[in-house]
C-alpha positions, 0 to 999 in steps of 0.5 A: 436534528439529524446532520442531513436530510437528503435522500441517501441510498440504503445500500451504499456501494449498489448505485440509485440508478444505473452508472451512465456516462453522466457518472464517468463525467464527474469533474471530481473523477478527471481531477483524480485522473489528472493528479495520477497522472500530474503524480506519474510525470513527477515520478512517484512514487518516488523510490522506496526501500521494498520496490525490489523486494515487490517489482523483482518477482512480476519483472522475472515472471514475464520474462522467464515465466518462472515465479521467482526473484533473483534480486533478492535470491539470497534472502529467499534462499535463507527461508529455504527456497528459491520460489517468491513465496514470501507474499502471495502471488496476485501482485507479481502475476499482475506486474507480469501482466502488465509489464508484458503489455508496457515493458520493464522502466521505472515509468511502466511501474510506476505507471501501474501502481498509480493506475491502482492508487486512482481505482481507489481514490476514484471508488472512494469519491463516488462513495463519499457522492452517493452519502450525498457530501460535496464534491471538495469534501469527497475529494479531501477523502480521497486525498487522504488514500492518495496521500498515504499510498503514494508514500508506499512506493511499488508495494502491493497496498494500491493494488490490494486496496483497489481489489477491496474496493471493487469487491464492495462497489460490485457486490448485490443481493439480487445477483448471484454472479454479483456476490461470487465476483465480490467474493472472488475480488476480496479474496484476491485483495487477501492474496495480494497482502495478507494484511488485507484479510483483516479488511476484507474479513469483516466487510464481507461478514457485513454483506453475509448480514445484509443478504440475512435481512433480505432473506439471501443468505442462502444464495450469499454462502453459495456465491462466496463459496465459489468465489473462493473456491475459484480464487482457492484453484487460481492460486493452487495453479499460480504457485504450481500446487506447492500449497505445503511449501508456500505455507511454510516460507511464508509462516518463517517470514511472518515471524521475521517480520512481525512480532509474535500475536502475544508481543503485537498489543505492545508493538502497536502500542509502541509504534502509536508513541513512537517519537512524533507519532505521539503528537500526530496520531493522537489528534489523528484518532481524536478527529476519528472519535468525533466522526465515528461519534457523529453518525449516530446522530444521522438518522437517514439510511446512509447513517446505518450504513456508516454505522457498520462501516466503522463497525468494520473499521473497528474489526479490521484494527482489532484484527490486524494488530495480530497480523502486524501490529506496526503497520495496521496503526497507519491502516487504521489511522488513514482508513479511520480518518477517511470514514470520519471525514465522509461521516462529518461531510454534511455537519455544518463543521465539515470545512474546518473538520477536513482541513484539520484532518488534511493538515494531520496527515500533511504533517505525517507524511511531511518528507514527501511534500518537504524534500522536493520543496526544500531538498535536493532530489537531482537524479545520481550522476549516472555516467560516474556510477557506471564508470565505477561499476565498470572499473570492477568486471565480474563483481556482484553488484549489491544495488538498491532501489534508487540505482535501480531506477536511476542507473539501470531503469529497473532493467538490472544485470544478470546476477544483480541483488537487492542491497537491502536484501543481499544477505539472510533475512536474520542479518538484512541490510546490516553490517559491516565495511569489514566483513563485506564479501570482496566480490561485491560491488555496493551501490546504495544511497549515502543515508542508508550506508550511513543507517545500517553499516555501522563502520561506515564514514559516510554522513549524509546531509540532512534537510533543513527548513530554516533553522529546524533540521530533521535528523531523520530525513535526508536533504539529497535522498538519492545521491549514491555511493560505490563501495568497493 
């Protein structure tokens, strides 16, 4: 017996009937919308340590139109430019875009990657609806995204998602213009993340194969030729035709920053065992065997269309190993549950299949739910920092992510840089209080200073819950320290 008899369209991102104001009306979409915005007002996402690295490019394009940043001027320089050419180039455009119109505050940021974060989720749950699963197991599938993104902080995964997502809900044999779109969408997701051409890769290998079978394959490489060939000139034009260039900064940061493709079985291997991960990924991908498992058994349309979509799943796992093998455990694991928990939405065990899913990944991104509860997130005492900072005129100030924010308000002062990134790429954020430049001024939060300066005195408190006390996450996660 097949684990649901309803009706299922045949194509899963093209609408049964046109999208009404019936659709936008969903009380499961408001609840998303009230979450993102319940989120914005708490303040997430909460500072990360690449919110710099990410925000500084789009902030310094708006203001000078020039596609540099000067927050991490030092690193950049250590690849041998001056240019943002760390990352692709759709990211900061959009921040400018949307900075231009909100202004530069940590509220407007914020603002924007959780605009991004609901797009998804949104998508995500009128997918989950249209496989015919209920409205609180469409939602626990969301959750799942929501969760794992807003932990990400102002980095370029809502927006590379969300990019992923249009592409699919837009694409339609019988449009060519639909088709060119989706192409142009899963292309700009790939120039907003490389990592993200592992995903948008085989999703649209799945199109190409479903336009074969309903005889469009011509009009399919038409369209996916011009859709890539329009977002091939629209980045030409964004990094000003330094193709040759952009190449190379970004192929001497990927060898920072990921293994090399020989070493990358191993790494992913090794972030799997990784202390807790050991315990919390292995029930993670068990829940994704058994959802994979159970669409076999859906005999309706919607059945195939899962197939291929963990098809999918399996292709962009296999590929972003190679692209970065550390990062694409957490991609698969999430994406992977989010798959199982719509594949397992209409089995009789889908209540108990979904909590046990929600409470894998509750316990993986703990600190986030755990700090505010137990923690202390006070704000740092902003006149005491500012007093420090004016007793030493003419310093470089070294800031991180939580001064920035709670300090300056991400309006930073000329000449200001990244703490993580004041220095080449090769040393990072390490070192050492006695080789500190005399000319820089540090302001970073006390857990960092503790991590990565190995002569520093400083020992942040740690969380406690009870008796257990988490060694790895600080009970006062923004409370700053002035080195001077």
């Amino acid at each position: 017996m097949p684990l649901s008899s309803r009706a299922v369209p045949p194509s899963w991102p093209v609408p049964a009937a046109p999208v009404t104001r019936r659709t936008f009306s969903d009380p499961g979409l408001w609840i998303i919308a009230g979450t993102a915005i319940l989120l914005w007002i708490g303040g997430f996402p909460k500072p990360h340590i690449d919110d710099l690295f990410f925000s500084g490019a789009g902030v310094e394009l708006a203001r000078s139109g020039q596609l540099v940043n000067p927050w991490i001027a030092p690193w950049m320089m250590s690849l041998g430019t001056d240019r943002f050419y760390a990352q692709p180039p759709v990211l900061p455009y959009a921040i400018a875009g949307w900075v231009t119109v909100f202004g530069v505050s940590a509220s407007s940021l914020t603002a924007f990657h959780l605009v991004a974060q609901a797009v998804v989720c949104g998508i995500t749950f009128c997918v989950a609806r249209r496989r015919g699963v209920s409205r609180p197991i469409a939602l626990a599938a969301s959750a799942v995204i929501l969760i794992f993104l807003v932990e990400q902080g102002m980095r370029p995964e809502a927006l590379a998602l969300a990019l992923i997502a249009a592409s699919q809900i837009t694409f339609a044999t019988s449009s060519g213009l639909r088709m060119s779109v989706s192409a142009l969408l899963a292309a700009a997701a790939t120039l907003t993340h490389p990592l993200f051409l592992s995903l948008a890769v085989p999703l649209h290998a799945w199109r190409g194969l479903e336009a074969l079978r309903t005889n469009r394959l011509q009009a399919f490489t038409g369209a996916t030729a011009i859709g890539l060939g329009v977002a091939f000139v629209a980045f030409v034009a964004a990094i000003r035709g330094e193709v040759v260039e952009f190449v190379q900064v970004m192929r001497l940061h990927s060898s920072v920053i990921a293994p090399p493709w020989s070493q990358a079985p191993a790494n992913f291997w090794g972030e799997f065992t990784l202390g807790k991960q050991a315990y919390l990924l292995g029930p993670a991908w068990l829940l994704i065997l058994v959802g994979a498992t159970c669409t076999l058994r859906i005999a309706s349309p919607g059945g195939a269309t899962l197939r291929s979509l963990w098809v999918c799943w399996l292709a962009a796992t296999l590929i972003g190993i190679f692209f970065h093998p550390t990062r694409m455990v957490h991609y698969a694991t999430h994406f992977g549950l989010v798959l199982a928990i719509v594949s397992f939405g209409c089995s009789p065990w889908r209540g108990l299949f979904t909590t046990a899913a929600l409470t894998v990944v509750a316990i993986q991104h703990a600190a986030i739910f755990a700090v505010p509860l137990f923690g202390d997130i006070r704000s740092p005492n902003v006149a005491w920092i500012k007093a420090a900072i004016a007793r030493h005129p003419g310093r470089t100030l070294c800031i991180d992510d939580v001064a920035a924010r709670y300090i300056y308000d991400f309006k930073l002062p000329p000449g200001s840089v990244d703490w993580t990134q004041r220095q080449s790429t090769r040393l990072g954020s390490s070192g050492t209080l006695a080789a500190k430049p005399s000319n820089e001024l540090w302001i970073a939060t006390e857990w960092k200073i503790e991590h990565s300066i190995r002569d520093s005195v400083t020992h942040a408190e740690r969380l406690k819950i009870g008796s257990a006390r988490f060694g790895s996450i600080a009970r006062q996660p923004y409370q700053l320290v002035v080195i001077e």
